[in-house]
C-alpha positions as CSV (number, residue, x, y, z in Angstrom):
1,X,27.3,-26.1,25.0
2,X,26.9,-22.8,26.7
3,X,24.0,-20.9,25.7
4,X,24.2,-17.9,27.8
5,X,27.5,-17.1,26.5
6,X,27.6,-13.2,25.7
7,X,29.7,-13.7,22.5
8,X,28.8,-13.2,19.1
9,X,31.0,-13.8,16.2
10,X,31.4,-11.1,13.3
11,X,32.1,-11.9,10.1
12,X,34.1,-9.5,8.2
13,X,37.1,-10.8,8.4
14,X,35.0,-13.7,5.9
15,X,34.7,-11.3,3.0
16,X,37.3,-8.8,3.3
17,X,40.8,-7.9,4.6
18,X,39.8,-5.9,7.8
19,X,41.7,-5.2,11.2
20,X,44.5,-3.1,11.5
21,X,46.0,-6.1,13.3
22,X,44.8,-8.5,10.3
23,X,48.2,-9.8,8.9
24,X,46.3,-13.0,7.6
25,X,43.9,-11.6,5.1
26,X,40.4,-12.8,4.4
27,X,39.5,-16.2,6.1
28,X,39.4,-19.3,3.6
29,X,35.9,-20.8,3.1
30,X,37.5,-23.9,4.7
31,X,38.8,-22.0,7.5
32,X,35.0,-20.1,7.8
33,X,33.1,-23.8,7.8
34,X,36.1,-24.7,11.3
35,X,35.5,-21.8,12.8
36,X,31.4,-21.8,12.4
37,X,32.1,-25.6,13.8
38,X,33.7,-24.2,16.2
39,X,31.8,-21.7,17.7
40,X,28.3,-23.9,17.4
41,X,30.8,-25.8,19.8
42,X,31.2,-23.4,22.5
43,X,27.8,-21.8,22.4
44,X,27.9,-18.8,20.3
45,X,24.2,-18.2,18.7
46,X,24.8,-15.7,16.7
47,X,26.4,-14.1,13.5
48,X,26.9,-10.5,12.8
49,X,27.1,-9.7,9.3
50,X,26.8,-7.1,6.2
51,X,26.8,-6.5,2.4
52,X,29.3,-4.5,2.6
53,X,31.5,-6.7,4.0
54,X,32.8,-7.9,0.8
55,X,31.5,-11.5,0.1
56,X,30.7,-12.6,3.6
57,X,27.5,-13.4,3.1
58,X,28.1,-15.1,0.3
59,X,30.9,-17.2,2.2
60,X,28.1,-17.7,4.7
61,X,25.9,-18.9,2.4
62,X,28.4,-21.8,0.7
63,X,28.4,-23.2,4.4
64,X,25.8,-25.3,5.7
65,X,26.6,-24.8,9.4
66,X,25.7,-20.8,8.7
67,X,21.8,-21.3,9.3
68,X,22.6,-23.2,12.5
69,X,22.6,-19.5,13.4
70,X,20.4,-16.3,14.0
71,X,21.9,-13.6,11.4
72,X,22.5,-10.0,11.8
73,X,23.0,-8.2,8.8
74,X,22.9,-4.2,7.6
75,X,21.6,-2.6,4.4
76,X,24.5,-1.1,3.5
77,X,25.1,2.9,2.9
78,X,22.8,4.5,1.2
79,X,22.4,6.9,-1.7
80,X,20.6,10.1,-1.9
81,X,17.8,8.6,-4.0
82,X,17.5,5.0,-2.6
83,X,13.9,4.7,-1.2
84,X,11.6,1.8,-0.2
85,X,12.7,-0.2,-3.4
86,X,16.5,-0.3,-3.0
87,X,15.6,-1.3,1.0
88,X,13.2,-4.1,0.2
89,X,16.1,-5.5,-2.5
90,X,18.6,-5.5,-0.2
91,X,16.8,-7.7,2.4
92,X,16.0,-9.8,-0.4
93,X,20.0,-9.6,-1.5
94,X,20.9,-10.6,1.6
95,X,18.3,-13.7,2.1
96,X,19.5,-14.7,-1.0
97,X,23.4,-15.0,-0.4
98,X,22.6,-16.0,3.0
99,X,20.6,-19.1,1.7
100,X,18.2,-18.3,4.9
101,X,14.2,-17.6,4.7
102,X,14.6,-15.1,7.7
103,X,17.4,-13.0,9.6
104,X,16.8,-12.7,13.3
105,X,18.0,-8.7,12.8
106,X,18.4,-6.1,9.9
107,X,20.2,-2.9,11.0
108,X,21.1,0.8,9.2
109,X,24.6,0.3,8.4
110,X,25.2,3.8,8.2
111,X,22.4,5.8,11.0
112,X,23.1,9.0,9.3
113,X,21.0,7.7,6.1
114,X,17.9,8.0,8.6
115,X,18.7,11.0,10.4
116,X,19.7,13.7,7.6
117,X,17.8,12.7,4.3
118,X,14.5,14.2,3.6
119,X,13.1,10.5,2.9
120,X,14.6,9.4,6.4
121,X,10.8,8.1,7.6
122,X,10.2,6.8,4.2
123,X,13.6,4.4,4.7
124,X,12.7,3.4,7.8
125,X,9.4,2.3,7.4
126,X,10.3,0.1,4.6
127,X,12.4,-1.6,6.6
128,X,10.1,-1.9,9.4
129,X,7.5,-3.6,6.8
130,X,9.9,-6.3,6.1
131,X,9.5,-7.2,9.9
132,X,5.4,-7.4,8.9
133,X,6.5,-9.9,6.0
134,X,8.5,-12.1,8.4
135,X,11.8,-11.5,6.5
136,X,12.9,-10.0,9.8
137,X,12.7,-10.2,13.1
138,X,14.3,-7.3,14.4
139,X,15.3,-4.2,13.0
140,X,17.6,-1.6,14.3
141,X,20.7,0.9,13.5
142,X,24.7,0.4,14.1
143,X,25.8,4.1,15.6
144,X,28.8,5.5,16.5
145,X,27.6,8.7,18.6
146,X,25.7,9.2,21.6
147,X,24.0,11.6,19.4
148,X,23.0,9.6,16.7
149,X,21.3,7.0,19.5
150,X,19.4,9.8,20.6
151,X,17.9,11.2,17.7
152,X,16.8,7.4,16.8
153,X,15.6,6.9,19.6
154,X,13.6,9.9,19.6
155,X,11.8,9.2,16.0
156,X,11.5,5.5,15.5
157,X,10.5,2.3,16.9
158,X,13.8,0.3,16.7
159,X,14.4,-3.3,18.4
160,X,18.4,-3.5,18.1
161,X,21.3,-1.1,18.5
162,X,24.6,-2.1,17.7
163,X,27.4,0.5,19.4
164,X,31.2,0.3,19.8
165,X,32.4,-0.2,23.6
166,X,35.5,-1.2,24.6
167,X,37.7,0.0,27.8
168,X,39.0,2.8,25.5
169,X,35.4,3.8,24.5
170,X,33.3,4.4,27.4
171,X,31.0,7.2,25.6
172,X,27.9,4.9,26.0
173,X,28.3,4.2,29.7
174,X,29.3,7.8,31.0
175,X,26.1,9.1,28.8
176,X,23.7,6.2,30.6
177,X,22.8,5.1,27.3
178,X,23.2,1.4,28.0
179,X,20.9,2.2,31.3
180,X,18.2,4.0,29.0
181,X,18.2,1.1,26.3
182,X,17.5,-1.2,29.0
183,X,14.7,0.6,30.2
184,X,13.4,0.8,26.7
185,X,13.7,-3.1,26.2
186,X,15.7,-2.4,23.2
187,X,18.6,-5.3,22.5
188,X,22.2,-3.6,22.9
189,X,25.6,-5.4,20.4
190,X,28.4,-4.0,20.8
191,X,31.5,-4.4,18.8
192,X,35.0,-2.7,18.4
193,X,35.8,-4.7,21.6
194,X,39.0,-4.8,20.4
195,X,39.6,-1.9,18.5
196,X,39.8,-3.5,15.1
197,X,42.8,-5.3,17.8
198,X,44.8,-2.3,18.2
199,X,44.5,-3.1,22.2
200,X,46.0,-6.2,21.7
201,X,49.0,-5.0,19.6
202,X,52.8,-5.1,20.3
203,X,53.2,-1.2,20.6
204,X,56.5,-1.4,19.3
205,X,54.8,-2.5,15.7
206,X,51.9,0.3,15.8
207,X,51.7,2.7,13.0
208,X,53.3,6.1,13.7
209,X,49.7,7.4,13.5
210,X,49.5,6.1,17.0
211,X,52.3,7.7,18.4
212,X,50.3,10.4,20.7
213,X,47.8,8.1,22.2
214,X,51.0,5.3,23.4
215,X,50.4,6.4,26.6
216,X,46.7,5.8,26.8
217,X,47.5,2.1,24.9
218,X,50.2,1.4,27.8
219,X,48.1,2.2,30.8
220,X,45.5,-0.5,29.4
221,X,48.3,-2.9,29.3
222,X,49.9,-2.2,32.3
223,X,46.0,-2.7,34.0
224,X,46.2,-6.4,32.4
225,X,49.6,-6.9,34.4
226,X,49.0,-5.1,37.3
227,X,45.6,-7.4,37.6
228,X,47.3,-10.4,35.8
229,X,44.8,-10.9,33.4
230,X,45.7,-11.0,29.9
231,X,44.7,-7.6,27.1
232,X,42.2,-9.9,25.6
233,X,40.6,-11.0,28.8
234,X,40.7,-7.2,30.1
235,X,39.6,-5.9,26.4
236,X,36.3,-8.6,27.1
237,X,35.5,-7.5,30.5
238,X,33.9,-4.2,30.3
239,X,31.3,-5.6,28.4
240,X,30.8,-8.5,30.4
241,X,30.4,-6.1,33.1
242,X,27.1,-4.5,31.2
243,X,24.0,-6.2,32.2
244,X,22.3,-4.1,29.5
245,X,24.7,-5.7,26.8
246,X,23.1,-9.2,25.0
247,X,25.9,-9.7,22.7
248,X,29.4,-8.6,22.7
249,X,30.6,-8.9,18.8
250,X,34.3,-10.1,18.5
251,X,36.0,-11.0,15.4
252,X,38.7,-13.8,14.5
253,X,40.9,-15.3,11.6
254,X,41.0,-18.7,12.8
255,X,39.9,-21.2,15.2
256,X,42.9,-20.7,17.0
257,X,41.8,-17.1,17.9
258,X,38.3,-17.8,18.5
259,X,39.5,-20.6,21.3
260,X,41.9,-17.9,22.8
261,X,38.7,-15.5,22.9
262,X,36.0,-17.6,24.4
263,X,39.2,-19.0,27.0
264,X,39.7,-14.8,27.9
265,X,35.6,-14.3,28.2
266,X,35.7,-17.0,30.7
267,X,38.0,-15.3,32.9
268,X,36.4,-11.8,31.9
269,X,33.1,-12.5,33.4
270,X,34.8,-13.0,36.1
271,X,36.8,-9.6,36.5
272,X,34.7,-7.3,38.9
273,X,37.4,-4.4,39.0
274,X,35.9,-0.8,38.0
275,X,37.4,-0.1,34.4
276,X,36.1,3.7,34.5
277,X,40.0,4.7,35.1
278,X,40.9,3.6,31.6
279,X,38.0,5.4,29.6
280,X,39.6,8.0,26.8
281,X,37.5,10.9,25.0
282,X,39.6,11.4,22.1
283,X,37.8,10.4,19.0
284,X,41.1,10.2,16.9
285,X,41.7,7.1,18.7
286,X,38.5,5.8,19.3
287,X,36.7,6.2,16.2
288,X,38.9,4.1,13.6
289,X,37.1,6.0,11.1
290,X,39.1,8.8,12.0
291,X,42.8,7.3,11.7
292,X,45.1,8.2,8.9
293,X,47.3,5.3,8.4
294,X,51.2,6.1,7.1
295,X,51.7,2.6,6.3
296,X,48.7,2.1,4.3
C-alpha cells in the first residue's frame, strides 16, 4: 500500500445523484463497502464528506471499513440565526452517522456564512472549540474565490482549505494562493478535478449549455493526444504538479472507476509539461454553480 498517494476519495456520489457525467445514480451500500475495500487497497487515507450530501454519512456509517479512514466533513449552509448551538449539533450529527468518536477535519461548507453574517466570529469560534474538545482535529472552510480565501485568511485561524483546481481552473495558482497557504502551514484539498467529469465527457453528448466553451473543452483533449496521455491522467496532473496540494479529492461510482483513477494518477505524477496554456477565466464554465442545464 501506498501511503504517500495524493488521492482522496469524495463521497457524494454515496448519498446523492451528483456529476453531470453521473449516468449511474447514487452508489449502492454494497458497491460503497468495494469501493472503501478498494481504496484502503491502494493507499487512499482519506474521505471527504458532508451532511449535505444526502445520506453519505449515513452510508458511511453502515460500513465498517469507513473508520479505517481520517473523515472530512462540512457543517452544512447555514441560516441567518444559526449560532454556536446549531454548529456544536452538527458535529455531533455528523459523529453520530459517521459512527466515529473524532473527524480528522470539519470545514464551512458554505465560506460566505463566515464572511457576511454579523455572528460570523461567533460561528467560527464554536467550531474552533470543538477542536479544544477533541471532536476535531482540524477545522477549515471549502471556497470557491480567491476572495473568499483572502478574507479567511485575514480573520481566522483556519488549519484546512478545500478549493477547486483543475486544468480549466487555474484561479488559485495565477493568484499564488497555493504558494501563500504553504507558507502559512495551512493543509490545501482540492476537488472539482474533474469538473463534476465534464473534462472527461464525449463532447458530442454535452448539454447545449456548453456549446460556447467546446472550444476550451477540445484544446484540453487535444493536449491529452498531442502528449498521449489520457483526459483523466491529464485532468490529475496539475494537481500532482502542486507541491502545496496534500490531497487531490476525486470522486467515483464504482471500483471500476476508482482503478482507472489511481492507474491515470500514476502516470500524472509523472507528467512535467507546463499546463498554464490551458487555464480558462470564464466562471460560467468553471464554477458549476453557475450552469443552467437545458436537459435538467
Amino acid at each position: 500500500m501506498n501511503t504517500s498517494i495524493k488521492l482522496a476519495l469524495g463521497t457524494v456520489q454515496f448519498g446523492c445523484d451528483y456529476g453531470v457525467s453521473n449516468n449511474q445514480g447514487q452508489v449502492s451500500l454494497q458497491e460503497v463497502n468495494n469501493i472503501l475495500s478498494l481504496a484502503t487497497e491502494v493507499g487512499i487515507t482519506t474521505l471527504d464528506t458532508a451532511s449535505a450530501y444526502g445520506n453519505s454519512e449515513q452510508a458511511l456509517g453502515q460500513s465498517k471499513l469507513a473508520s479505517q479512514f481520517n473523515i472530512v466533513s462540512k457543517i452544512p449552509p447555514l441560516k441567518e440565526t444559526d449560532n454556536q448551538n446549531e454548529i456544536d449539533q452538527f458535529i455531533e450529527k455528523s459523529l453520530t452517522q459517521l459512527k466515529v468518536k473524532q473527524l480528522d477535519a470539519v470545514l464551512f461548507h458554505q465560506v460566505d456564512n463566515i464572511i457576511d453574517p454579523l455572528n460570523a466570529t461567533e460561528r467560527f469560534n464554536a467550531l474552533a472549540e470543538q477542536k479544544i474538545l477533541g471532536k476535531v482535529k482540524k477545522i477549515g472552510i471549502s471556497v470557491y474565490t480567491p476572495a473568499q480565501l483572502n478574507y479567511c485568511c485575514e480573520h481566522f485561524k483556519i488549519d484546512l482549505v478545500q478549493l477547486p483546481l483543475n486544468v480549466l481552473d487555474q484561479r488559485f495558482m495565477q493568484t499564488k494562493w497555493l504558494d501563500k497557504l504553504a507558507n502559512l502551514n495551512i493543509e490545501v484539498h482540492t476537488r472539482s478535478a474533474f469538473l463534476q467529469g465534464l473534462l472527461l465527457m464525449d463532447h458530442t453528448q454535452l448539454d447545449p449549455y456548453f456549446t460556447p466553451h467546446l472550444k476550451q473543452l477540445k484544446k484540453f483533449t487535444d493536449s491529452a493526444k498531442y502528449y498521449n496521455v489520457s483526459p483523466l491522467a491529464l485532468a490529475l496532473a496539475i494537481g500532482c504538479q502542486q507541491q502545496a496540494v496534500t490531497k487531490i479529492v476525486i470522486g467515483c461510482c464504482n471500483t471500476k472507476q476508482l482503478q482507472e483513477i489511481v492507474d491515470a494518477y500514476y502516470i500524472a505524477v509523472e507528467f512535467k509539461e507546463d499546463l498554464s496554456v490551458l487555464a480558462c477565466t470564464d466562471e460560467k464554465l468553471l464554477l458549476p454553480n453557475h450552469w443552467k442545464l437545458r436537459n435538467n
